[in-house]
MIDO-83566 format. One record per residue: y, z, x of N, C-alpha, C in turn; residue in three letters. Coordinates in steps of 0.2 Angstrom, whole numbers, always signed. Example, Ala and Ser with C-alpha at 12.3 -4.5 7.8 and 13.67 -1.06 7.14 Angstrom:
<nodes>
> ny	nz	nx	cay	caz	cax	cy	cz	cx	residuo
> -28	+39	+66	-22	+39	+62	-16	+39	+66	ALA
> -11	+35	+64	-5	+36	+68	+0	+39	+64	SER
</nodes>
This chain:
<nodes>
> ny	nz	nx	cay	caz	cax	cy	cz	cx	residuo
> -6	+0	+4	+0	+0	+0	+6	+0	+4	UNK
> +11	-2	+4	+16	-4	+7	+22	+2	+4	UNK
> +24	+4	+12	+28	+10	+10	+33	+8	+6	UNK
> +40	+12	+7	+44	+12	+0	+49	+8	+4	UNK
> +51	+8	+12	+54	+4	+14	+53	-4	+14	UNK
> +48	-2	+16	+42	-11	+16	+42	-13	+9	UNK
> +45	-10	+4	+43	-12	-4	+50	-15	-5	UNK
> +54	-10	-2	+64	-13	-1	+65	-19	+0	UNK
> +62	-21	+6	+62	-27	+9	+58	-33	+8	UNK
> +52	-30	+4	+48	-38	+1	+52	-41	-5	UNK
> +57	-36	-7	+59	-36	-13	+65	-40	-13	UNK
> +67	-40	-6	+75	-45	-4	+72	-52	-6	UNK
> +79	-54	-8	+79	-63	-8	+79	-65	-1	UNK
> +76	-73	+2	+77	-75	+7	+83	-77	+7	UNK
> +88	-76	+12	+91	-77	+13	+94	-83	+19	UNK
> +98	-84	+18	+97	-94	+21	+99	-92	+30	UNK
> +96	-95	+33	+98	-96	+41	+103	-94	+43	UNK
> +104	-91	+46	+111	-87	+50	+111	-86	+55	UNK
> +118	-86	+59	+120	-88	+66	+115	-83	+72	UNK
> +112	-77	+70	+108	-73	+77	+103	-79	+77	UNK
> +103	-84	+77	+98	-91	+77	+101	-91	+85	UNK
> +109	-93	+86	+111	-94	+93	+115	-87	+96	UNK
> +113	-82	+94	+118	-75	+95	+112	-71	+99	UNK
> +105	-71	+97	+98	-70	+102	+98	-72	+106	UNK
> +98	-80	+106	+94	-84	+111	+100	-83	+116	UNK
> +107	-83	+116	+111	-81	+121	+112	-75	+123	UNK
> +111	-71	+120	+110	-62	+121	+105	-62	+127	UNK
> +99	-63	+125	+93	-67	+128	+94	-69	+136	UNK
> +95	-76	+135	+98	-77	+141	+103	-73	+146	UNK
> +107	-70	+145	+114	-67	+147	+109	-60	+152	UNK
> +105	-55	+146	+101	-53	+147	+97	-55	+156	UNK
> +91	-60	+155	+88	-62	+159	+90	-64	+166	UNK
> +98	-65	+166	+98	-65	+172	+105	-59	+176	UNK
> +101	-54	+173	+104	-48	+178	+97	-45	+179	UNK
> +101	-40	+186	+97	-38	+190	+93	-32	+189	UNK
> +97	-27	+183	+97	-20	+180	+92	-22	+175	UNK
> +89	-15	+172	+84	-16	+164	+87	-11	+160	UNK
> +91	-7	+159	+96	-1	+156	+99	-5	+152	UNK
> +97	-4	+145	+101	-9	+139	+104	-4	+133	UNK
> +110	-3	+132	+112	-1	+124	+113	-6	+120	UNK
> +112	-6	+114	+112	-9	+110	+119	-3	+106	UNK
> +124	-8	+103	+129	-4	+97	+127	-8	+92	UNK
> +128	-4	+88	+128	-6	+79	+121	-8	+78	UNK
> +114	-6	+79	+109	-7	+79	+109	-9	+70	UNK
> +109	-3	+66	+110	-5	+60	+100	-5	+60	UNK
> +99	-9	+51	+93	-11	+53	+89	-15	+56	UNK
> +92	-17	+61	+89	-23	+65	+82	-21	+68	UNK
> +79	-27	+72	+73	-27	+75	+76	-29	+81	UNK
> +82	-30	+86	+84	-34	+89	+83	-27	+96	UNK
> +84	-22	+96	+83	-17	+102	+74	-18	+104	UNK
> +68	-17	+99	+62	-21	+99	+60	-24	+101	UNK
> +64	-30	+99	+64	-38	+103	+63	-38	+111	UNK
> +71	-34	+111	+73	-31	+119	+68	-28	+125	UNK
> +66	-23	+120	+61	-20	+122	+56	-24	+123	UNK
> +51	-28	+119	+47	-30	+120	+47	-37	+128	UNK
> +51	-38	+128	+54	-43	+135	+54	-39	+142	UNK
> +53	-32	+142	+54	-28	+146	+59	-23	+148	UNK
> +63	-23	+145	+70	-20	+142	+71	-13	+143	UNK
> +73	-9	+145	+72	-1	+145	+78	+2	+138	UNK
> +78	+1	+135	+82	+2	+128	+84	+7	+125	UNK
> +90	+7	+123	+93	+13	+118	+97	+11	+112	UNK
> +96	+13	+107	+101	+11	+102	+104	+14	+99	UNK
> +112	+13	+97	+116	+19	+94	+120	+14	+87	UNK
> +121	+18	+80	+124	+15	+76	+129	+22	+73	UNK
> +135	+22	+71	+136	+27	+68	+134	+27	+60	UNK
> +129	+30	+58	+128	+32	+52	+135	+35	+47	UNK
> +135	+33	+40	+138	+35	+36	+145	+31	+36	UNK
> +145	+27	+42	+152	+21	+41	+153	+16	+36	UNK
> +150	+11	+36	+151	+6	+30	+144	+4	+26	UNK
> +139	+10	+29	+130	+8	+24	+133	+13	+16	UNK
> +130	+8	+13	+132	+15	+6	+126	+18	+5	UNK
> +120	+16	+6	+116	+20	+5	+113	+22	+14	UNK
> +108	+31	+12	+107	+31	+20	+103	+25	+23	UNK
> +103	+23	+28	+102	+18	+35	+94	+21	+38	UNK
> +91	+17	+37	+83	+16	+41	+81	+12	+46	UNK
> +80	+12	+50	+78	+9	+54	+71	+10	+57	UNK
> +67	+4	+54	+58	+5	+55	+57	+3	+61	UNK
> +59	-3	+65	+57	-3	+70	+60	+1	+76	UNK
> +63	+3	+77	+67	+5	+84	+70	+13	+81	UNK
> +69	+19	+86	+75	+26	+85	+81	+23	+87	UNK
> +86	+25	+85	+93	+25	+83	+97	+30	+84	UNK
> +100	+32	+89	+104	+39	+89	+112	+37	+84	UNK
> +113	+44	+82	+121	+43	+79	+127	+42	+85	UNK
> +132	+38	+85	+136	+36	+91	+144	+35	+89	UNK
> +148	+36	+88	+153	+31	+86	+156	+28	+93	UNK
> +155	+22	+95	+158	+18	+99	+166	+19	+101	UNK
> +168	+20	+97	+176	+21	+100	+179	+27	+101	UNK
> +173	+31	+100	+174	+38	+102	+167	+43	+108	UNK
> +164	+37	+112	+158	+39	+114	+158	+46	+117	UNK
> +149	+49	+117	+149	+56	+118	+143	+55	+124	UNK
> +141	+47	+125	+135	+49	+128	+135	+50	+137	UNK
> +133	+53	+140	+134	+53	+148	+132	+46	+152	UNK
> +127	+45	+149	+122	+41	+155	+125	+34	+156	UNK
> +122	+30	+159	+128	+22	+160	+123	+18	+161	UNK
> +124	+12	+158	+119	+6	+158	+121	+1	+163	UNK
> +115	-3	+164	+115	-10	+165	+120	-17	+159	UNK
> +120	-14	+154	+119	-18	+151	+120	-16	+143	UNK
> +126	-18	+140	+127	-18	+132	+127	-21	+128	UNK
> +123	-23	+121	+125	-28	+118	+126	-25	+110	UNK
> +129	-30	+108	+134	-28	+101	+135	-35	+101	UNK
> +129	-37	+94	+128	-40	+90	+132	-43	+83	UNK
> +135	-45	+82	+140	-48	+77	+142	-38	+72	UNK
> +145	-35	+75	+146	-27	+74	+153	-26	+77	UNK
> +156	-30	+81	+163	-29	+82	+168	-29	+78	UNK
> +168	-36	+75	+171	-39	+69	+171	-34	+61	UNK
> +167	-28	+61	+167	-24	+55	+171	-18	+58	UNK
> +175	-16	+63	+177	-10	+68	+183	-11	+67	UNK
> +187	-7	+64	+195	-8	+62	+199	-7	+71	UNK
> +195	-2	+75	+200	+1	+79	+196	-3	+85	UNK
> +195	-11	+85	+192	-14	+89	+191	-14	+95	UNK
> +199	-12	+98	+201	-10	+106	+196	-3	+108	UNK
> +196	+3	+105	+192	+8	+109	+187	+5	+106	UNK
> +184	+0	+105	+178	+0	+102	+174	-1	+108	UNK
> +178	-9	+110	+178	-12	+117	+177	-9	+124	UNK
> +183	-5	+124	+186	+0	+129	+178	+7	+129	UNK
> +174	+7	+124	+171	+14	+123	+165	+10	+129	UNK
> +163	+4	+125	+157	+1	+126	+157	-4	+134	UNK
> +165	-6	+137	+162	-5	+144	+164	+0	+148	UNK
> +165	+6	+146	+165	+13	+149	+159	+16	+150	UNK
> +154	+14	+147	+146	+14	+147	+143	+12	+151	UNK
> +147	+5	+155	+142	+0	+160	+142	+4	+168	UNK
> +136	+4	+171	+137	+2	+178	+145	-3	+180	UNK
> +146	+1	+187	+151	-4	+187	+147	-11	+189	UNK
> +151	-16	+188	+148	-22	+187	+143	-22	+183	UNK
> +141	-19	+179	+136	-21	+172	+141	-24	+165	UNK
> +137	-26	+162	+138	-34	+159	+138	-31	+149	UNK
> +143	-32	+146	+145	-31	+139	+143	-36	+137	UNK
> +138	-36	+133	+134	-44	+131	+138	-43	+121	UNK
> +142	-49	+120	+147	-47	+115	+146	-53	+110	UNK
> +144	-54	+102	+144	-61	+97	+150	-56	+93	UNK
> +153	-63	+92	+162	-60	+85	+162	-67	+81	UNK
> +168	-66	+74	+169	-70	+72	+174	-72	+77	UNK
> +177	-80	+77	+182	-80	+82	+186	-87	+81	UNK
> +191	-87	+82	+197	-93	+83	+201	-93	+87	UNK
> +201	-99	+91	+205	-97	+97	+212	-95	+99	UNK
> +213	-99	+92	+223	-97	+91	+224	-92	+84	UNK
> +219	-92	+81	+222	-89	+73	+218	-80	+72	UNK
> +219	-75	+72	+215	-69	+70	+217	-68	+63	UNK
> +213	-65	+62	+212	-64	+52	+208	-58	+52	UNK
> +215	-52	+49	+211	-44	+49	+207	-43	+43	UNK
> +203	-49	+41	+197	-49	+37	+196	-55	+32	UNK
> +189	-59	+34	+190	-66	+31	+187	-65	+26	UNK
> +185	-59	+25	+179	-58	+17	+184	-59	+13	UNK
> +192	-54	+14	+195	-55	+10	+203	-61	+10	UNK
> +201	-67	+11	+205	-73	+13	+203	-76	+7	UNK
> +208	-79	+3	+208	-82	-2	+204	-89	-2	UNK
> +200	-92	+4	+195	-96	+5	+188	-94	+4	UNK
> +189	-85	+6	+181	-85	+8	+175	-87	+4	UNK
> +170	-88	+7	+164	-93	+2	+160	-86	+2	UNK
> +161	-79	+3	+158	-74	+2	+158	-68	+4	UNK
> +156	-62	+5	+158	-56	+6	+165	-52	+3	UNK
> +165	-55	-3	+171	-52	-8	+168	-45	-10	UNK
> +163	-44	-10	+162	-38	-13	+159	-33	-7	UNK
> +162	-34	+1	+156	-31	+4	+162	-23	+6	UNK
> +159	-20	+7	+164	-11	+9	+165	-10	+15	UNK
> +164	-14	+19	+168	-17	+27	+170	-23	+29	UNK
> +174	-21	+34	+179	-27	+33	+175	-35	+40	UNK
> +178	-40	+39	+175	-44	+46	+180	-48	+47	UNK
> +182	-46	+54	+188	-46	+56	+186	-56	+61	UNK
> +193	-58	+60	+191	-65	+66	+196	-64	+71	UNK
> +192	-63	+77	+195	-62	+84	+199	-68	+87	UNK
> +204	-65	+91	+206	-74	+94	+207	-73	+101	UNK
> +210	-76	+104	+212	-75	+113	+217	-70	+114	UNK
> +220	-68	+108	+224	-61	+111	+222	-56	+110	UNK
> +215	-56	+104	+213	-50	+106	+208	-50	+111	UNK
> +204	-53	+116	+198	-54	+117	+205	-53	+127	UNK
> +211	-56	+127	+215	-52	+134	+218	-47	+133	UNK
> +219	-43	+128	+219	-36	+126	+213	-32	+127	UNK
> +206	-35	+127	+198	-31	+129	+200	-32	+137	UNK
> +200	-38	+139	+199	-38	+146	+204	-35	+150	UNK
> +211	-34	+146	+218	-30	+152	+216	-22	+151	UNK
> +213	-19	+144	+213	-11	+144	+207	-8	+148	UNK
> +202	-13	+152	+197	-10	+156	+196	-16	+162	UNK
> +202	-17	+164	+203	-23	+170	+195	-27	+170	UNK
> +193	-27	+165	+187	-33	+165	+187	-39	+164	UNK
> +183	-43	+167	+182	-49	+168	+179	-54	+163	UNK
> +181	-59	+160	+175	-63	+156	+172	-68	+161	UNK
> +166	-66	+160	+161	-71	+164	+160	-78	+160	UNK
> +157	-77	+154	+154	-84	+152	+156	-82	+144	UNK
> +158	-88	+140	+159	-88	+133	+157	-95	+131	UNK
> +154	-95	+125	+149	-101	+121	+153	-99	+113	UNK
> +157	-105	+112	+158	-106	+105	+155	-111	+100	UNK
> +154	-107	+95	+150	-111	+90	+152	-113	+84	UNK
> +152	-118	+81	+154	-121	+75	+147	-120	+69	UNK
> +152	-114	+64	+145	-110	+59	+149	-115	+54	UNK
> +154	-115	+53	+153	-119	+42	+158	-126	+45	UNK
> +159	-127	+39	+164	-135	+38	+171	-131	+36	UNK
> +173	-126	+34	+178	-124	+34	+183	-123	+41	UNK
> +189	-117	+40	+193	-118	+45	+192	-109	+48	UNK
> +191	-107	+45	+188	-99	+46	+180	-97	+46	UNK
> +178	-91	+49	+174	-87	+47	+172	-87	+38	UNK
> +165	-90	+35	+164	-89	+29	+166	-96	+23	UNK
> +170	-100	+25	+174	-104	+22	+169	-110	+22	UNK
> +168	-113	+19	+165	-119	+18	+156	-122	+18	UNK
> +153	-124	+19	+149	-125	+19	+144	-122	+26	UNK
> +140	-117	+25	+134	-117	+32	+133	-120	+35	UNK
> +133	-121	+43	+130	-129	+45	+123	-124	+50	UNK
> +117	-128	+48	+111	-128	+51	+108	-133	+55	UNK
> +107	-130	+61	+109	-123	+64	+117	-126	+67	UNK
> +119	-118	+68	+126	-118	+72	+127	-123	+77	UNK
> +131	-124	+79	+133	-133	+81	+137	-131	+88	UNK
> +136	-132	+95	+142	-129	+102	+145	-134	+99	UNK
> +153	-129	+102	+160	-131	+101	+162	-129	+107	UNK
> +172	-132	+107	+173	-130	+113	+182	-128	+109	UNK
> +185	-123	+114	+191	-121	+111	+195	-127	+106	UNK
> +195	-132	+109	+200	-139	+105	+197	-139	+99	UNK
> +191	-140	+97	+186	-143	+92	+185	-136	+87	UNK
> +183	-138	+80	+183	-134	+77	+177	-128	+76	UNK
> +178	-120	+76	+174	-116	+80	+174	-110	+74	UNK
> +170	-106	+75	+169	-101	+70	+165	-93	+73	UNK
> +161	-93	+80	+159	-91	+83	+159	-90	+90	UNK
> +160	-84	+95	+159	-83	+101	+156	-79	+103	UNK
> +152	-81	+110	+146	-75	+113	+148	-76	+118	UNK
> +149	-70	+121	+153	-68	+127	+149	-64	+131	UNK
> +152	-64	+138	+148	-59	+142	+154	-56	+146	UNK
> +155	-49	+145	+163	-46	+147	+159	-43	+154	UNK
> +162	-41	+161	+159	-38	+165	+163	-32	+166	UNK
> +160	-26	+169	+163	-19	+169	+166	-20	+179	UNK
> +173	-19	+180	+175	-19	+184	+172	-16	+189	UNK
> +168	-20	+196	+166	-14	+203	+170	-12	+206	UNK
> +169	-4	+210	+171	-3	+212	+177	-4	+222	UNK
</nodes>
């Protein structure tokens, strides 16, 4: 018999292809070629994605702050999950390696969010980062933009990042961006807006873009 979780979850509707299609396989990569195995994961939520990590060889920890934007309490069946608030970290130990999964863009106080999570790395350890994203335009939440094609009814918000905020991450922790990959999610002009395109499509700042996966590094000493 299938517990009460597992009964929650067979119960969901399939929900159509979404962008951690290229937001893993990059993570992944970014991942694979450092020399550390010390991973945090932020905003783990329910995901299977610390797991995944783990299973690659990964030495893994996951933090979500509970009670922020789940309305109901938060389970997470594959992986433990400590309580954390990222913009306010409490944890001592310091990783190789953070990633924080399309979980930015829901964080009102975005800058300590950033600033919490490379205060975490080894120096030189690597903030593996997916955001909604526009190179010229930010939008302090496109669920609620009189285009959006959805998340009108959601109880957090999803912010769309652009180059001022992404030089405001790298000046308050003298950090570096190493590599950024943008991607083309709908046919609209924002996060949400127009049709899904499957799968997510590479883009380049000029050309029309909805998505960025980044790799922020922590300054050496």
């Amino acid at each position: 018999m299938l517990q009460p979780k597992l009964r929650e979850e067979a119960g969901r509707p399939h929900f159509q292809l979404n962008e951690r299609i290229v937001e893993y396989s990059f993570a992944l990569r970014a991942l694979g070629e450092m020399d550390g195995r010390e991973v945090l994961d932020v905003g783990t939520g329910a995901s299977a994605w610390p797991h995944l990590m783990a299973t690659c060889g990964f030495i893994v920890e996951a933090a979500d702050k509970y009670g922020s934007y789940w309305r109901r309490p938060m389970v997470n069946r594959h992986f433990h999950v400590i309580h954390e608030d990222i913009t306010e970290p409490t944890l001592s130990k310091r990783y190789d390696a953070v990633t924080c999964i399309s979980v930015l863009e829901h964080i009102p106080e975005h800058r300590a969010a950033v600033r919490g999570m490379l205060g975490l790395l080894r120096p030189g350890g690597r903030l593996i980062l997916t955001v909604p994203y526009n190179e010229r335009t930010y939008h302090p939440d496109a669920y609620r933009h009189p285009e959006a094609g959805y998340g009108q009814d959601a109880s957090y918000i999803a912010q769309v990042y652009s180059r001022e905020q992404l030089e405001g991450w790298l000046a308050d922790s003298d950090a570096s961006l190493v590599r950024q990959e943008l991607y083309r999610v709908f046919t609209g002009e924002l996060w949400t807006q127009g049709e899904r395109l499957h799968p997510p499509q590479p883009s380049t700042a000029e050309q029309p873009h909805h998505l960025a996966c980044m790799v922020l590094e922590a300054p050496s000493p």
